[in-house]
C-alpha positions as CSV (number, residue, x, y, z in Angstrom):
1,X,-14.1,7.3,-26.4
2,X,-15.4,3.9,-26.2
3,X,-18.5,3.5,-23.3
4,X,-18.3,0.7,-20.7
5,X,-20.7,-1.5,-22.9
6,X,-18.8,-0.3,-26.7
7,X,-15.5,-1.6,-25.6
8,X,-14.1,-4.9,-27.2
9,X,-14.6,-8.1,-24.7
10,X,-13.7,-11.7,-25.0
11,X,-16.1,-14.1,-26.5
12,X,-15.6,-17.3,-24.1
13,X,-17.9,-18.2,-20.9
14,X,-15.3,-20.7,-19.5
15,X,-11.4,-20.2,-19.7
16,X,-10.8,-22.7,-21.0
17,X,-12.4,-22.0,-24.1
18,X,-10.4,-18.4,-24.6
19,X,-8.3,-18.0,-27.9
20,X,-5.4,-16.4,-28.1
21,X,-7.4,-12.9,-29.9
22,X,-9.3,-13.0,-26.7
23,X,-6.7,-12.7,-24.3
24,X,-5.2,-9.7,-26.2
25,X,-8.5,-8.3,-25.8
26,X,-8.3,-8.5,-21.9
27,X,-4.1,-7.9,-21.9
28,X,-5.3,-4.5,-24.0
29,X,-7.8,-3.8,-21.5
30,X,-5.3,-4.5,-18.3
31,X,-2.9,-1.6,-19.5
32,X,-5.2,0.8,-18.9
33,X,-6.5,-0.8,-15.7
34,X,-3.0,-0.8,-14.3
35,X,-2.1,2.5,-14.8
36,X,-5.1,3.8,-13.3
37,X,-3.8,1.9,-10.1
38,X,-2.8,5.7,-8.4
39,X,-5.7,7.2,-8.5
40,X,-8.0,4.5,-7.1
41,X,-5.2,4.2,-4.4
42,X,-5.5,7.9,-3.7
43,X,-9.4,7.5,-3.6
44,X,-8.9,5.0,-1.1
45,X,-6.4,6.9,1.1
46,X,-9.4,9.7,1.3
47,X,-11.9,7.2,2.5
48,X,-10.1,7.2,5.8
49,X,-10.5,10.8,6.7
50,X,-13.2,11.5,9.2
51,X,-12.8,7.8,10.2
52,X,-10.9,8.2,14.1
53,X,-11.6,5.2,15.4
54,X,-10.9,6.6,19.3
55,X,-7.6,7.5,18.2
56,X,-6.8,11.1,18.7
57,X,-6.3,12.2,14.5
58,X,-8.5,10.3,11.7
59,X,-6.8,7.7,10.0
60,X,-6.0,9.8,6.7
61,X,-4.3,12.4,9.4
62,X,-2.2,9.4,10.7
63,X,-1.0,7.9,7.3
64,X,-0.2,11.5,5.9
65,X,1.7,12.5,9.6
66,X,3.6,8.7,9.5
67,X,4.5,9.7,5.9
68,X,5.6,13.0,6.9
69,X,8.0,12.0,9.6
70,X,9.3,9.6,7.4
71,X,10.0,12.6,4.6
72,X,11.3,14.8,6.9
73,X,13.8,12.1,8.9
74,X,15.6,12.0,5.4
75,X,13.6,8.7,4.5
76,X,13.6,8.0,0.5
77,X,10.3,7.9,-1.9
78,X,9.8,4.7,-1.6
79,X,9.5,3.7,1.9
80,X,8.0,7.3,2.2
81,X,5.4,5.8,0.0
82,X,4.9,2.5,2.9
83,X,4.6,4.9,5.3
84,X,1.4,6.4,3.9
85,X,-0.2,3.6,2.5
86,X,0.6,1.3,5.8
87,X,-3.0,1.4,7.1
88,X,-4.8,1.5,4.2
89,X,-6.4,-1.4,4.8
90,X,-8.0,-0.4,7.7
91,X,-11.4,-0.3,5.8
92,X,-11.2,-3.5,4.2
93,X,-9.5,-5.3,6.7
94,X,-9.9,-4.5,9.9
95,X,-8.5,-7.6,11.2
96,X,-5.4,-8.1,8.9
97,X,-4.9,-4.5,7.8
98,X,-1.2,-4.8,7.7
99,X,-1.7,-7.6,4.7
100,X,-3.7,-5.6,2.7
101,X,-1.4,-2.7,2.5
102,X,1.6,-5.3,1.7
103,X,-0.2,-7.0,-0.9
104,X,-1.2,-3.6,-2.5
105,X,2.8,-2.3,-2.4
106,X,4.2,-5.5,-3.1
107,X,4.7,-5.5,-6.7
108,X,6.5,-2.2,-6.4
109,X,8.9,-2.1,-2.9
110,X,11.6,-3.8,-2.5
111,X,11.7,-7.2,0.0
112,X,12.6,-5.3,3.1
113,X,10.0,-2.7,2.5
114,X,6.9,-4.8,1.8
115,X,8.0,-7.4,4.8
116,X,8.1,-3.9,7.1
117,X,4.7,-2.8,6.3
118,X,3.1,-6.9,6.5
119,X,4.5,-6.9,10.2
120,X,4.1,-3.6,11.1
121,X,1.2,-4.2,13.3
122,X,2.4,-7.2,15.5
123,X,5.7,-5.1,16.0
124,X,3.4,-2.3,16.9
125,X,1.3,-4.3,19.7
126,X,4.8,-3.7,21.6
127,X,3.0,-0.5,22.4
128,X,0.0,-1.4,23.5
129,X,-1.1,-5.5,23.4
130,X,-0.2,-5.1,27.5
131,X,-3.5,-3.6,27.6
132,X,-5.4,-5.7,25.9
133,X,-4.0,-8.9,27.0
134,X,-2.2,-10.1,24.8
135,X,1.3,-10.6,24.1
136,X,3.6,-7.7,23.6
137,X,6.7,-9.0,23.0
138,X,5.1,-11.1,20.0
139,X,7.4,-9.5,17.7
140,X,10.6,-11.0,19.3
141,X,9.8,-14.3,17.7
142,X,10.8,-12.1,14.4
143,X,14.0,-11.3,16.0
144,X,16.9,-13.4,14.1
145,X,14.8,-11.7,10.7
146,X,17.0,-9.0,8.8
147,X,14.1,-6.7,8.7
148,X,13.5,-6.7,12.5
149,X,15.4,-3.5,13.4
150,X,14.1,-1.7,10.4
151,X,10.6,-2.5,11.4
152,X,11.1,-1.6,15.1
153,X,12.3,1.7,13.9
154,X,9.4,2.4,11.7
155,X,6.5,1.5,14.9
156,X,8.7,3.7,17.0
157,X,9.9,7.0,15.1
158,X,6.9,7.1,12.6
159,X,4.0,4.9,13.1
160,X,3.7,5.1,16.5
161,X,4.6,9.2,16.8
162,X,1.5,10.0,14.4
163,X,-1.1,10.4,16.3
164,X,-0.5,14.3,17.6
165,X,-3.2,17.0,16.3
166,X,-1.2,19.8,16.8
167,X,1.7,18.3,14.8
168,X,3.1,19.1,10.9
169,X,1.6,16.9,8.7
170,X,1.9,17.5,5.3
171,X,-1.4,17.1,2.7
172,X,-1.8,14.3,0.4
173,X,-1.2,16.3,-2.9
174,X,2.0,16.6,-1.7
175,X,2.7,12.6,-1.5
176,X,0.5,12.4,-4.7
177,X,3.5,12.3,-6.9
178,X,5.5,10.1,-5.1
179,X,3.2,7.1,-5.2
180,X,2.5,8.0,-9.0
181,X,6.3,7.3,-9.6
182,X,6.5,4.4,-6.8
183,X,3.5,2.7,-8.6
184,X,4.5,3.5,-12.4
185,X,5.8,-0.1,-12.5
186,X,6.0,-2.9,-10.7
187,X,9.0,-4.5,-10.1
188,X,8.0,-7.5,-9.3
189,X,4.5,-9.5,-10.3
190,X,3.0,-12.1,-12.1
191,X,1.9,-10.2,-15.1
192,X,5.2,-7.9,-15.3
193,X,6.2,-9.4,-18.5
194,X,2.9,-8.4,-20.1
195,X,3.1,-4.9,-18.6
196,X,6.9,-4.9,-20.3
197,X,6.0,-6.0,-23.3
198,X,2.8,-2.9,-23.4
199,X,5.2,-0.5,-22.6
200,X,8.2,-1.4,-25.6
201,X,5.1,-0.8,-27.9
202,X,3.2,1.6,-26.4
C-alpha cells in the first residue's frame, strides 16, 4: 500500500497548467476519497457525544433518538438517514447548522428531503424563538412551499420529541448501514458523471 507521500500527484502549481494525465491522477485519487465519505461521517456523528449544550441528552443522544423515532414511526432509510445527520453540523456551524447537514446529504436525498433538513431549524424556532425574542412564526413565510407540512411534522414528531433520557434510542451501529447505502452514490452532484464512469470500470 502506497504511503501519503508514495502516491502519484499531479505535476502543475496553477490549474491552468494541468494536463489531461494529471487530472486522472486526482479523478483516481477522488474514488477512493468518496467512498470513504461514511466513515468520516460516522466519525463526525461521535464528536457530538458528551457535547449537551444545556439541553437535557448530548447531541449524539438527540441525533440517534430523532433517528429512532423516525425508524420506528415507519419512516424509510433515507429520510431515517436526515433524521440522524440533521444536526451534524452543530460543531462546525453553530450558527447555520441546518446548512451544513443539507449540503453534506444533498448529493444523495431527494429534493424534499434535503429542503426539510436546510429549514429544519427556522421551523423548529416555532418551539422556542418566543423566548428568545425572536420571531416564532418565521416559518409561515415558507407556507405556500410543498415541503412545509413535511418539515412541520419532522420538528414536531422527531426533532423536537428527542430530547428525553429515559427514552429508546437506538445506537449508532445500528444506523451505520443505512447511511453506508444512503451515501453509496450520490444521486445528484457535480462530479456524478466521474463517479459513474469509476464505477462501469471499476
Amino acid at each position: 500500500m502506497q504511503g501519503q507521500h508514495d502516491e502519484r500527484r499531479a505535476s502543475f502549481t496553477h490549474m491552468e497548467d494541468g494536463k489531461a494525465e494529471d487530472w486522472q491522477i486526482i479523478s483516481d485519487a477522488f474514488g477512493g476519497f468518496a467512498r470513504e465519505l461514511p466513515d468520516r461521517v460516522i466519525e463526525h456523528l461521535r464528536l457530538l457525544e458528551g457535547d449537551c449544550g444545556g439541553f437535557p441528552v448530548d447531541r449524539l443522544t438527540h441525533c440517534l433518538q430523532t433517528a429512532t423515532l423516525a425508524h420506528q414511526d415507519g419512516k424509510d432509510e433515507e429520510y431515517v438517514v436526515c433524521a440522524l445527520l440533521h444536526d451534524i453540523g452543530d460543531t462546525l456551524g453553530p450558527y447555520n447548522h441546518a446548512d451544513i447537514a443539507a449540503s453534506l446529504l444533498e448529493p444523495f436525498v431527494s429534493e424534499e428531503n434535503y429542503w426539510m433538513v436546510k429549514h429544519h431549524a427556522i421551523f423548529q424556532g416555532y418551539y422556542f424563538f418566543h423566548h428568545l425574542g425572536l420571531d416564532r412564526n418565521l416559518r409561515d413565510q415558507f407556507r405556500d412551499h410543498p415541503c412545509f407540512e413535511r418539515t412541520v411534522e419532522f420538528c414536531a414528531k422527531y426533532d423536537g420529541a428527542a430530547f428525553d433520557p429515559d427514552a429508546e434510542t437506538l445506537p449508532l451501529s445500528f444506523f451505520e448501514p443505512m447511511l453506508r447505502r444512503v451515501m453509496e452514490k450520490p444521486k445528484r452532484s457535480l462530479y456524478k458523471k466521474t463517479f459513474d464512469k469509476q464505477e462501469a470500470t471499476a
